[in-house]
PyMOL commands that place a pseudoatom at each C-alpha (Angstrom):
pseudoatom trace, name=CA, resn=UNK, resi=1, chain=A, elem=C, hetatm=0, pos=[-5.529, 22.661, -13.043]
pseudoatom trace, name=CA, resn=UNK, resi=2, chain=A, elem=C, hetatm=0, pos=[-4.324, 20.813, -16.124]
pseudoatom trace, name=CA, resn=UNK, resi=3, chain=A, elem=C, hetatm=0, pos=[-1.190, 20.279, -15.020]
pseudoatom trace, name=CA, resn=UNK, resi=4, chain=A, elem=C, hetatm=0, pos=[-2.205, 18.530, -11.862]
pseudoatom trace, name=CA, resn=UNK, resi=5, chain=A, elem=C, hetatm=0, pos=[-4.901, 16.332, -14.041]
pseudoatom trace, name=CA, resn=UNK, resi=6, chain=A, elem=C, hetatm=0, pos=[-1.981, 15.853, -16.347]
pseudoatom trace, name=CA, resn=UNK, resi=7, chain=A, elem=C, hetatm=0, pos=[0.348, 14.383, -13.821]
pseudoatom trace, name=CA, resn=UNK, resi=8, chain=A, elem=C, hetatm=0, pos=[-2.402, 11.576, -12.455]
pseudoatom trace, name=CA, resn=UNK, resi=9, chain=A, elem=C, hetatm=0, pos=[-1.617, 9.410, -15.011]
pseudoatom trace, name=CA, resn=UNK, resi=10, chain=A, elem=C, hetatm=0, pos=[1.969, 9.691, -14.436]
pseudoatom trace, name=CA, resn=UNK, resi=11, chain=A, elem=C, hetatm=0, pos=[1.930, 8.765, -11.009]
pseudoatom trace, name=CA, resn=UNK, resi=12, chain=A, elem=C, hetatm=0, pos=[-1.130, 6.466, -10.773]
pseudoatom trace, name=CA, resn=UNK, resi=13, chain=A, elem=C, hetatm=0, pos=[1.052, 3.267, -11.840]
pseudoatom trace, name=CA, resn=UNK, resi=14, chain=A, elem=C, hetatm=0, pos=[3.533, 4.828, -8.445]
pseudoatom trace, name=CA, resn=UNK, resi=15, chain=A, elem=C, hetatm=0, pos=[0.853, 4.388, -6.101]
pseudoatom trace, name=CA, resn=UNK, resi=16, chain=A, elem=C, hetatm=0, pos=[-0.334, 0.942, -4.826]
pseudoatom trace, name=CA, resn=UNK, resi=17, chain=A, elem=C, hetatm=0, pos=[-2.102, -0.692, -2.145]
pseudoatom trace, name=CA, resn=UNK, resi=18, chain=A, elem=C, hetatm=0, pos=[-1.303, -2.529, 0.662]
pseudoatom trace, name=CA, resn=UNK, resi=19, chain=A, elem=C, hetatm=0, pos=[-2.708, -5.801, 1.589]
pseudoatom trace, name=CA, resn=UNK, resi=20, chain=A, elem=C, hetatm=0, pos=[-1.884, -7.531, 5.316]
pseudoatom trace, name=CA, resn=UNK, resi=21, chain=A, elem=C, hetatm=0, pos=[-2.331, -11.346, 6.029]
pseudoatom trace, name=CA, resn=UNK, resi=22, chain=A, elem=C, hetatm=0, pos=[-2.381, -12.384, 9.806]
pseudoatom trace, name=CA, resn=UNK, resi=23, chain=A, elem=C, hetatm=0, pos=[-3.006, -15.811, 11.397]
pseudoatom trace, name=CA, resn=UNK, resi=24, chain=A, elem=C, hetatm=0, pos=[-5.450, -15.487, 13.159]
pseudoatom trace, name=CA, resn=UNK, resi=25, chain=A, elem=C, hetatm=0, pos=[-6.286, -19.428, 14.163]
pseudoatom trace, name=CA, resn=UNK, resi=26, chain=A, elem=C, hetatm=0, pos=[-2.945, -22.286, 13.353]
pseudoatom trace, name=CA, resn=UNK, resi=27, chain=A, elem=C, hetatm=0, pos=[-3.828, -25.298, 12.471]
pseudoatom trace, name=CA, resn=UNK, resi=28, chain=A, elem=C, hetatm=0, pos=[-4.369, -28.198, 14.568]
pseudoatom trace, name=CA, resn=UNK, resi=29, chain=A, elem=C, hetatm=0, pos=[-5.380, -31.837, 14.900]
pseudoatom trace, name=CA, resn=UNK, resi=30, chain=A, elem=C, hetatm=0, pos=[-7.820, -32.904, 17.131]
pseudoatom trace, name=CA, resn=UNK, resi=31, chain=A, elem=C, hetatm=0, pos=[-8.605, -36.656, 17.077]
pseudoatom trace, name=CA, resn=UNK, resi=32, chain=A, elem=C, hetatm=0, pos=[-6.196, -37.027, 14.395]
pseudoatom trace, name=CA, resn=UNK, resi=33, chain=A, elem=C, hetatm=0, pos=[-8.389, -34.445, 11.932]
pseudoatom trace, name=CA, resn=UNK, resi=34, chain=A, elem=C, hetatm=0, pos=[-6.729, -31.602, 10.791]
pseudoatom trace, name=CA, resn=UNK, resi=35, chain=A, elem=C, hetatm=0, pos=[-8.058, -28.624, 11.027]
pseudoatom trace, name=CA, resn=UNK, resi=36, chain=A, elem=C, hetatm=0, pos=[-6.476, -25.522, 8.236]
pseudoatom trace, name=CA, resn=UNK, resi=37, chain=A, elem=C, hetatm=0, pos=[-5.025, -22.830, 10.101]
pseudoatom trace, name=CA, resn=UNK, resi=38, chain=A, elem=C, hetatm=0, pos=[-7.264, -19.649, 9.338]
pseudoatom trace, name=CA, resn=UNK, resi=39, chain=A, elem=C, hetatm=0, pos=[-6.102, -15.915, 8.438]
pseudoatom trace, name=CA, resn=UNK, resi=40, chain=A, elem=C, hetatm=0, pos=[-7.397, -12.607, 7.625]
pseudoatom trace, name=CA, resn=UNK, resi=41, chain=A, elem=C, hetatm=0, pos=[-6.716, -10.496, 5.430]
pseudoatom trace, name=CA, resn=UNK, resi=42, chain=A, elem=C, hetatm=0, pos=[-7.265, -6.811, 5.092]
pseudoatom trace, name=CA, resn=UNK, resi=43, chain=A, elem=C, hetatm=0, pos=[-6.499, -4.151, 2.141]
pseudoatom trace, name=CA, resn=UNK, resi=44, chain=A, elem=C, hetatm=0, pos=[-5.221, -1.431, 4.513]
pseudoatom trace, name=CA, resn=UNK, resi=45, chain=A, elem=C, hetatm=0, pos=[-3.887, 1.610, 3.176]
pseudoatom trace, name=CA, resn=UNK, resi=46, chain=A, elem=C, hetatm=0, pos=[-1.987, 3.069, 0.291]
pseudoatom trace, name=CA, resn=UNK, resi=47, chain=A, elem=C, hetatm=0, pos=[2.032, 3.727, -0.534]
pseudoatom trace, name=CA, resn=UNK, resi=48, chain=A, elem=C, hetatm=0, pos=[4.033, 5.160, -3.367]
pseudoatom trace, name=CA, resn=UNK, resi=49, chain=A, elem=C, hetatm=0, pos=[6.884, 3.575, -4.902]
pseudoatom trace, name=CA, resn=UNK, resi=50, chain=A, elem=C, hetatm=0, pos=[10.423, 5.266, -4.494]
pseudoatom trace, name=CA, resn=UNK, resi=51, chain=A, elem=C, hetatm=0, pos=[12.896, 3.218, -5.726]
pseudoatom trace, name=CA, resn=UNK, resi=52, chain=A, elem=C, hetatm=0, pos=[11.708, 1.171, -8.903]
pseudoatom trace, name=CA, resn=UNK, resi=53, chain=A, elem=C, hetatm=0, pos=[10.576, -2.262, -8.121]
pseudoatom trace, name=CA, resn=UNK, resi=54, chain=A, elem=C, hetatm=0, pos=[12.367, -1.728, -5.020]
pseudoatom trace, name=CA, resn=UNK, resi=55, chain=A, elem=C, hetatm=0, pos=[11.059, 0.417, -2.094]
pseudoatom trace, name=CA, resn=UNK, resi=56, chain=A, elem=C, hetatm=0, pos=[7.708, 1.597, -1.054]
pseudoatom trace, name=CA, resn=UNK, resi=57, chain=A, elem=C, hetatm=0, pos=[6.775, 4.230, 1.368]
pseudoatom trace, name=CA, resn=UNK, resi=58, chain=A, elem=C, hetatm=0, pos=[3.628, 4.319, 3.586]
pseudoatom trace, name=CA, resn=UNK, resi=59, chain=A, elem=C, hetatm=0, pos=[2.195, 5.279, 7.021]
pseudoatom trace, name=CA, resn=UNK, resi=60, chain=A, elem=C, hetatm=0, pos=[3.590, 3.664, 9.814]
pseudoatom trace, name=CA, resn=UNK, resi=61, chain=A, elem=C, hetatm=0, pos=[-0.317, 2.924, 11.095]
pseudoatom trace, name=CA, resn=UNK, resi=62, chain=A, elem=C, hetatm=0, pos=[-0.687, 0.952, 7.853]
pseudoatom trace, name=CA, resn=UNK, resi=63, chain=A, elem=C, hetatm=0, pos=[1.143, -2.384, 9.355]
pseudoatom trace, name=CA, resn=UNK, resi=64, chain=A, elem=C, hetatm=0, pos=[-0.741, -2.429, 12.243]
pseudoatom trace, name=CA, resn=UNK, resi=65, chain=A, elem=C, hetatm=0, pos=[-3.364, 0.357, 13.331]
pseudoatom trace, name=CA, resn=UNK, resi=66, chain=A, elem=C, hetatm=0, pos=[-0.514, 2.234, 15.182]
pseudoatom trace, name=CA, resn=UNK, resi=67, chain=A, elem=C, hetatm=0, pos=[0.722, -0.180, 16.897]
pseudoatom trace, name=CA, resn=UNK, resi=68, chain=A, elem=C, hetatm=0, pos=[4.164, -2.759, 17.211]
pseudoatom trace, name=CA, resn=UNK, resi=69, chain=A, elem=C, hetatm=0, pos=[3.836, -4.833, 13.504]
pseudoatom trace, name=CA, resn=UNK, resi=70, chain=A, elem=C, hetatm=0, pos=[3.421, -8.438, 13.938]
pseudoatom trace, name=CA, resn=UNK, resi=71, chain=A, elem=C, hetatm=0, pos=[6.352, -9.848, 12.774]
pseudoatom trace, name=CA, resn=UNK, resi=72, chain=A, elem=C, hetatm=0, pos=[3.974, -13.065, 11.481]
pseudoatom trace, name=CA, resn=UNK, resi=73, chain=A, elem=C, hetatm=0, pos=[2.363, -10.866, 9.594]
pseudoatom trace, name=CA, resn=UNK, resi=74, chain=A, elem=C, hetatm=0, pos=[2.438, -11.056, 6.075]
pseudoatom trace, name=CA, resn=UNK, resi=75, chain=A, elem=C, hetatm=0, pos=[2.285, -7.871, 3.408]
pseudoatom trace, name=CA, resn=UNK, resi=76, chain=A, elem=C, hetatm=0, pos=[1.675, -7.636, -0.085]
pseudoatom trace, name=CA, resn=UNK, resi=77, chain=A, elem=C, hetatm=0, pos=[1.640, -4.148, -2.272]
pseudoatom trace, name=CA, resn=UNK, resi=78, chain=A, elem=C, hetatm=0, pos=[-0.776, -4.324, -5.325]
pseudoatom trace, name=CA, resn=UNK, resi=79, chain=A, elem=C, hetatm=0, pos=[0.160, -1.946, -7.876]
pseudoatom trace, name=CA, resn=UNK, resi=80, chain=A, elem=C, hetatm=0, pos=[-3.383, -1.477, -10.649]
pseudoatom trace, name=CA, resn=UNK, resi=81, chain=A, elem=C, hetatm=0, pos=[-1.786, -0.100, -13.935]
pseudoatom trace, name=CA, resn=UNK, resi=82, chain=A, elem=C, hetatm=0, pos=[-3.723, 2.221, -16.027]
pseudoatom trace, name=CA, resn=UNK, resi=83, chain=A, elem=C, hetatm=0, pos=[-6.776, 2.175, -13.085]
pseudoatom trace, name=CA, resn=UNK, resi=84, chain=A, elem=C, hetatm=0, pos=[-7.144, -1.532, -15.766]
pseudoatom trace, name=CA, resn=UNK, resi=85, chain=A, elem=C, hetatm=0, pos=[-9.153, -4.469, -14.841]
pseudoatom trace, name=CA, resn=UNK, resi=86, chain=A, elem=C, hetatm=0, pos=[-6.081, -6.287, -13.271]
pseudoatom trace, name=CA, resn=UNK, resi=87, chain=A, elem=C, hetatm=0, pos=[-4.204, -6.005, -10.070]
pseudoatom trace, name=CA, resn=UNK, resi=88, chain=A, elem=C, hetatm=0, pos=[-0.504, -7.231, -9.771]
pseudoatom trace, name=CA, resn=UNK, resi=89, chain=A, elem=C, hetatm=0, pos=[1.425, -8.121, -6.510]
pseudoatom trace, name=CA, resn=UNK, resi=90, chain=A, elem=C, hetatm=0, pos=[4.554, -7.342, -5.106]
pseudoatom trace, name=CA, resn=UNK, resi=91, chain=A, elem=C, hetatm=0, pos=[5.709, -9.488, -1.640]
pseudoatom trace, name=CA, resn=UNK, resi=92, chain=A, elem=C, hetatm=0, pos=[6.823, -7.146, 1.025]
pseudoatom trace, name=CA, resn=UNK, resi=93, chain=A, elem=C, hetatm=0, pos=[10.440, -8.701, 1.852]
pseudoatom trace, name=CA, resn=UNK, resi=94, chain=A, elem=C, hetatm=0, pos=[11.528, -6.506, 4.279]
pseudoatom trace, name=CA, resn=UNK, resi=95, chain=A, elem=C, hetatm=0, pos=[10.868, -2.998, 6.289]
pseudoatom trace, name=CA, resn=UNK, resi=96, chain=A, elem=C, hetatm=0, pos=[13.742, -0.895, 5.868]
pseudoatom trace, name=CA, resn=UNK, resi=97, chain=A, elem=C, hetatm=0, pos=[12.085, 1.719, 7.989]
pseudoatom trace, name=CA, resn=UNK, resi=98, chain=A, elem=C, hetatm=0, pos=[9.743, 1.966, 10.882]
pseudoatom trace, name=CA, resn=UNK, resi=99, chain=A, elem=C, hetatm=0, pos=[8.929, 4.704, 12.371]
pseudoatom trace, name=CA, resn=UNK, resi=100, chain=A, elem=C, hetatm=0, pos=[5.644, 5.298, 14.677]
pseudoatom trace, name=CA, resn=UNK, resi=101, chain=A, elem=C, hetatm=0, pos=[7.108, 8.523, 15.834]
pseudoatom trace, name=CA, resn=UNK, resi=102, chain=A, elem=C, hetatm=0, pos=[6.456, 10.604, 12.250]
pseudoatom trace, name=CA, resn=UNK, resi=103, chain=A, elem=C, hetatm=0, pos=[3.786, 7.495, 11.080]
pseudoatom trace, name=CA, resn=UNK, resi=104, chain=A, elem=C, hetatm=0, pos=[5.987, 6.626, 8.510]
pseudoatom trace, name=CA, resn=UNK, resi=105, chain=A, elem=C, hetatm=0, pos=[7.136, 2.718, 7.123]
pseudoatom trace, name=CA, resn=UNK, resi=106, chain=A, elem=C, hetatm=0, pos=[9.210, 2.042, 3.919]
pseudoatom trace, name=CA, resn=UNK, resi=107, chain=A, elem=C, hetatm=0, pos=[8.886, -1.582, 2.936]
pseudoatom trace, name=CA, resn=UNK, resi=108, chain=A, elem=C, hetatm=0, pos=[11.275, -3.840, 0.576]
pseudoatom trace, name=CA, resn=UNK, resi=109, chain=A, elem=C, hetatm=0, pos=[9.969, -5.408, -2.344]
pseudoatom trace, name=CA, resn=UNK, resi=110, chain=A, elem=C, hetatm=0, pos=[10.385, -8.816, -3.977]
pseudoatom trace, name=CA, resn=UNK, resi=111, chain=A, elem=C, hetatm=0, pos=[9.981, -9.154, -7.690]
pseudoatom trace, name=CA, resn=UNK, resi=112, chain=A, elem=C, hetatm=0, pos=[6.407, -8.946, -8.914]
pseudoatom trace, name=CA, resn=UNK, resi=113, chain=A, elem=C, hetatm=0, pos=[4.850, -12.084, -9.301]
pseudoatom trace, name=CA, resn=UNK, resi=114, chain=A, elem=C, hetatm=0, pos=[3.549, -11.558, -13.098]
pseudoatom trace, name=CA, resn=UNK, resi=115, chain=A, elem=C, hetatm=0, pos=[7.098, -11.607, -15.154]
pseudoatom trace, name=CA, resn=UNK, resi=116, chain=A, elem=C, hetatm=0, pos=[7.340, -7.835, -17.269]
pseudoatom trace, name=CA, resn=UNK, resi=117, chain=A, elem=C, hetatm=0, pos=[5.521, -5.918, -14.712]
pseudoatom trace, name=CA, resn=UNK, resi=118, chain=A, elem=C, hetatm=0, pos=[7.112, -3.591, -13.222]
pseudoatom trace, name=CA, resn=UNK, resi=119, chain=A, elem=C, hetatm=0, pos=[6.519, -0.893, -10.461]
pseudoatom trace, name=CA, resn=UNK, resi=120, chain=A, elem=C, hetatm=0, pos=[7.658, 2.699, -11.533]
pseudoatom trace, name=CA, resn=UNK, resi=121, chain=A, elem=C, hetatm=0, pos=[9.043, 5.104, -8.981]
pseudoatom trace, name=CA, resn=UNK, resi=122, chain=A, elem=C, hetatm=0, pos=[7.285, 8.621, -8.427]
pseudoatom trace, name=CA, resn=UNK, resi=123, chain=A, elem=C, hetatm=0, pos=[9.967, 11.549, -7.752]
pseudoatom trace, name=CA, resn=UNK, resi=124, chain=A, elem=C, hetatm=0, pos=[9.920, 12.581, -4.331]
pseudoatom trace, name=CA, resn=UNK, resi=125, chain=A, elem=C, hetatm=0, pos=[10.975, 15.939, -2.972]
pseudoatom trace, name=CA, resn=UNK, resi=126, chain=A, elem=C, hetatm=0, pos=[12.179, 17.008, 0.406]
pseudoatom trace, name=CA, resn=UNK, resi=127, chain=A, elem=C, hetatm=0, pos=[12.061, 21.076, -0.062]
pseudoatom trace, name=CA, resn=UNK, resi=128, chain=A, elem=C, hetatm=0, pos=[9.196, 22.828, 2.137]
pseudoatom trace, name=CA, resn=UNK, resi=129, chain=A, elem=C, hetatm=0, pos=[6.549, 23.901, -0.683]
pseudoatom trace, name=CA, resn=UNK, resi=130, chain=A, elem=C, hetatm=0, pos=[5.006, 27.361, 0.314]
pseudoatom trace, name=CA, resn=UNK, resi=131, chain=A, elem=C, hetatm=0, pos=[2.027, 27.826, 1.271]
pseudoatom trace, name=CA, resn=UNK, resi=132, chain=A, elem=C, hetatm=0, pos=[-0.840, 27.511, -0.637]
pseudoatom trace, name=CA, resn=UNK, resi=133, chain=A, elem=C, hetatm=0, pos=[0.786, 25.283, -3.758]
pseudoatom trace, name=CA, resn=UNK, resi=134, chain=A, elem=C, hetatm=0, pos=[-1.569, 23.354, -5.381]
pseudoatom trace, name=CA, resn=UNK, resi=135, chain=A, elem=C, hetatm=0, pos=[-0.881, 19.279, -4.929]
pseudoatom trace, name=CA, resn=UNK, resi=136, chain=A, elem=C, hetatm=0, pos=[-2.565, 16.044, -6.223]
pseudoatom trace, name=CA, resn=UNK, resi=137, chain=A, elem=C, hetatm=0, pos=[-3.617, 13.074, -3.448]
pseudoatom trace, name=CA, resn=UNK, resi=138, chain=A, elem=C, hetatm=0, pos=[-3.904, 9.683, -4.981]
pseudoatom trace, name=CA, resn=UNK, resi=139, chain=A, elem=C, hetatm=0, pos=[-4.531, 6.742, -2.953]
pseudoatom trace, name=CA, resn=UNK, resi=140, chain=A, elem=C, hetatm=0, pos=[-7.123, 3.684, -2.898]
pseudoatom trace, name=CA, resn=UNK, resi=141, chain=A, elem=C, hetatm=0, pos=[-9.720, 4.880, -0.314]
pseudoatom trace, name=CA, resn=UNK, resi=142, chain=A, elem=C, hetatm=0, pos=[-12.393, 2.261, -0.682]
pseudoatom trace, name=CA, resn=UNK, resi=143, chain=A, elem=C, hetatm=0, pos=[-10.855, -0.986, -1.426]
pseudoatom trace, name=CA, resn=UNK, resi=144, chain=A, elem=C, hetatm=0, pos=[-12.883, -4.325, -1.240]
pseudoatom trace, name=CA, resn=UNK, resi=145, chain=A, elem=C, hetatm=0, pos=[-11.728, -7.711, -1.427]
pseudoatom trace, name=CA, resn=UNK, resi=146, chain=A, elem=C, hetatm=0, pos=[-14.335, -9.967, -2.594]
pseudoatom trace, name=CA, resn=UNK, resi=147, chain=A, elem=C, hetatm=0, pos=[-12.057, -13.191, -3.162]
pseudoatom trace, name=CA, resn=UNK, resi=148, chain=A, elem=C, hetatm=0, pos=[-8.986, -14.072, -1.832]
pseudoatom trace, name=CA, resn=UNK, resi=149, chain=A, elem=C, hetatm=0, pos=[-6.729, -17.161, -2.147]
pseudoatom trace, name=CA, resn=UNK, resi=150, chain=A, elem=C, hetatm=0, pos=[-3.966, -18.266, -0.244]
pseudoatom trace, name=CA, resn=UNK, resi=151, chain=A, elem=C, hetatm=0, pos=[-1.862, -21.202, 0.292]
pseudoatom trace, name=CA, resn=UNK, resi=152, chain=A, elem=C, hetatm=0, pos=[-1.712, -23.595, 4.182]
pseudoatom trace, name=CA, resn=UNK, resi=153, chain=A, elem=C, hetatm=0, pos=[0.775, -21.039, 5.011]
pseudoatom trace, name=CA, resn=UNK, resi=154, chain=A, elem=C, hetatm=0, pos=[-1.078, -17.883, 4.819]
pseudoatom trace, name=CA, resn=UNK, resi=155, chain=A, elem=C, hetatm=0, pos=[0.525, -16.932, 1.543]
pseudoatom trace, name=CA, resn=UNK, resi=156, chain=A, elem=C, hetatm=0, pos=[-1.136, -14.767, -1.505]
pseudoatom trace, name=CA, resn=UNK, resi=157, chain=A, elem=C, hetatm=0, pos=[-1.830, -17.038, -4.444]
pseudoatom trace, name=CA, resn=UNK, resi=158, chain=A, elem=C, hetatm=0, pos=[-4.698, -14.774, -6.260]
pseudoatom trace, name=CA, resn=UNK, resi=159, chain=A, elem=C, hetatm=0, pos=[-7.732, -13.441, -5.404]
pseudoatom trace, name=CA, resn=UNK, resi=160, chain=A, elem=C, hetatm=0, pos=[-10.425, -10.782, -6.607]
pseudoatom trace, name=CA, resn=UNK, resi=161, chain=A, elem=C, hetatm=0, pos=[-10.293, -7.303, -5.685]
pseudoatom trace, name=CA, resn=UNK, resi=162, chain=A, elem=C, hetatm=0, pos=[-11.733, -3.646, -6.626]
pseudoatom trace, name=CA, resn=UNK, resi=163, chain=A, elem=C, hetatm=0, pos=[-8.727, -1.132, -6.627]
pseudoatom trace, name=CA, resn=UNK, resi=164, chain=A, elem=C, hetatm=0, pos=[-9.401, 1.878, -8.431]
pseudoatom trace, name=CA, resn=UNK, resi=165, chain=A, elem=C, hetatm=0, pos=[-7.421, 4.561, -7.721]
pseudoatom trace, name=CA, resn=UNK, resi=166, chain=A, elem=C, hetatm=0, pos=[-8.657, 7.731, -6.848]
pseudoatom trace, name=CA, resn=UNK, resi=167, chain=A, elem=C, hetatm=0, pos=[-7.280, 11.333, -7.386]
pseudoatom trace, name=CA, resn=UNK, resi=168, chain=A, elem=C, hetatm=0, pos=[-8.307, 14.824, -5.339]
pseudoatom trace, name=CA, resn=UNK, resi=169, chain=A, elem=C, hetatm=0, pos=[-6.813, 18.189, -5.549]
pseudoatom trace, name=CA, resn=UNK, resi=170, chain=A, elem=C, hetatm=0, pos=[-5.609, 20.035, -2.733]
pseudoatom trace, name=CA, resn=UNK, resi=171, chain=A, elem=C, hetatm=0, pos=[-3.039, 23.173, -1.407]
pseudoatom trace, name=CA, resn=UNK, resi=172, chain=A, elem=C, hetatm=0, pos=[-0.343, 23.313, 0.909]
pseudoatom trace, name=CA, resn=UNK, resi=173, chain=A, elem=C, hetatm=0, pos=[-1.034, 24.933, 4.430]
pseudoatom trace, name=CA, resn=UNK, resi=174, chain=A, elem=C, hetatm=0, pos=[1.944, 25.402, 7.179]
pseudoatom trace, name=CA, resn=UNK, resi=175, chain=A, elem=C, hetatm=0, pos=[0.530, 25.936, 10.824]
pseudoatom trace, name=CA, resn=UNK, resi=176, chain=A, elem=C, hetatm=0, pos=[3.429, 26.982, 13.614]
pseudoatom trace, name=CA, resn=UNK, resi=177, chain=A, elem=C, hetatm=0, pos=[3.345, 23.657, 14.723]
pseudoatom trace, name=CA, resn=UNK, resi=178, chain=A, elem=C, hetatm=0, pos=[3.922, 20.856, 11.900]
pseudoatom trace, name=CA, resn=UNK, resi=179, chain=A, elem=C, hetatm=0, pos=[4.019, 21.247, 7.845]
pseudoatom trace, name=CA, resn=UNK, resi=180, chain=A, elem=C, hetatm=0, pos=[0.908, 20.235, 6.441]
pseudoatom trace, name=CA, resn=UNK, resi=181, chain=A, elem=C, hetatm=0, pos=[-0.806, 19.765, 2.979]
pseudoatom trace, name=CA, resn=UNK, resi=182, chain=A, elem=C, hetatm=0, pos=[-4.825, 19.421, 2.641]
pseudoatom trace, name=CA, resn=UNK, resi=183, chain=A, elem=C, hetatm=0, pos=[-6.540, 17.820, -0.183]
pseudoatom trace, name=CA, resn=UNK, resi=184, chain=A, elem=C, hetatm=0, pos=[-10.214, 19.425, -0.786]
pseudoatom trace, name=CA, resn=UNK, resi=185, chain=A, elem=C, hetatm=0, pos=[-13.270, 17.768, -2.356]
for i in range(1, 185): cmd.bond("trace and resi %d" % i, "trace and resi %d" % (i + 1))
show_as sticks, trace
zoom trace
């Protein structure tokens, strides 16, 4: 087990969150008062980074329950280094992939919005593991947002989260009908 508790650390500053903005109420003026369009916001699911500062993979499901992505939608991916006491965005510029079919999205990063931080990439491999190898799960399960700031347009400008990461052990299982891997408790 001490290599998979060794390799936590290593990957932890991979892994990052996923925040989604929608409007959910534009603004308008009634009686010439205007009234600030309204949004919410929701921390959503978890991704890995592939390509440093550059590409981030996640579950299709993640951009919206399943279903087409709003294309008004706004993303950001917050990356916590260290499991520390501050969070750092990245704006999602682009989705290079979508696919619904095998739940998988890979979104395009701008540059970080703190200058010096940087998102490393975790190695990925694409060679069926046997089974019953032992892997590591790390994601952000239990997210809260407890303040959040954003600008007329909907867009992040800070806010007050708790991302910890989180890290279970688990083993490889293949059934006839799909690869699998489990994580245990």
């Amino acid at each position: 087990m001490s290599d998979l508790v060794a390799a936590v650390p290593k990957l932890r500053d991979s892994v990052v969150a996923i925040l989604r903005i929608r409007l959910t109420r534009p603004e308008t003026v009634k009686k010439g008062k205007a009234r600030p369009a309204q949004f919410e916001a929701a921390l959503g699911g978890t991704g890995f980074c592939v390509v440093r500062d550059r590409y981030v993979v996640t579950a299709f499901h993640v951009l919206n329950g399943g279903g087409a992505r709003n294309p008004k939608d706004r993303f950001y991916v917050f990356v916590v280094p260290e499991n520390g006491e501050h969070a750092f965005h990245f704006p999602v510029t682009g989705f290079a992939v979508e696919r619904p079919d095998v739940d998988i999205a890979i979104l395009e990063l701008g540059p970080c919005a703190k200058a010096g931080v940087s998102l490393p990439a975790t190695p990925v491999s694409f060679t069926p593991q046997p089974d019953g190898t032992r892997v590591i799960t790390l994601g952000f399960p239990a997210p809260e947002i407890t303040g959040l700031n954003l600008d007329a347009g909907g867009n992040f400008i800070g806010g007050q989260f708790f991302l910890k990461s989180h890290a279970n052990e688990g083993i490889c299982r293949r059934s006839t009908l799909s690869p699998a891997c489990s994580s245990t408790s």
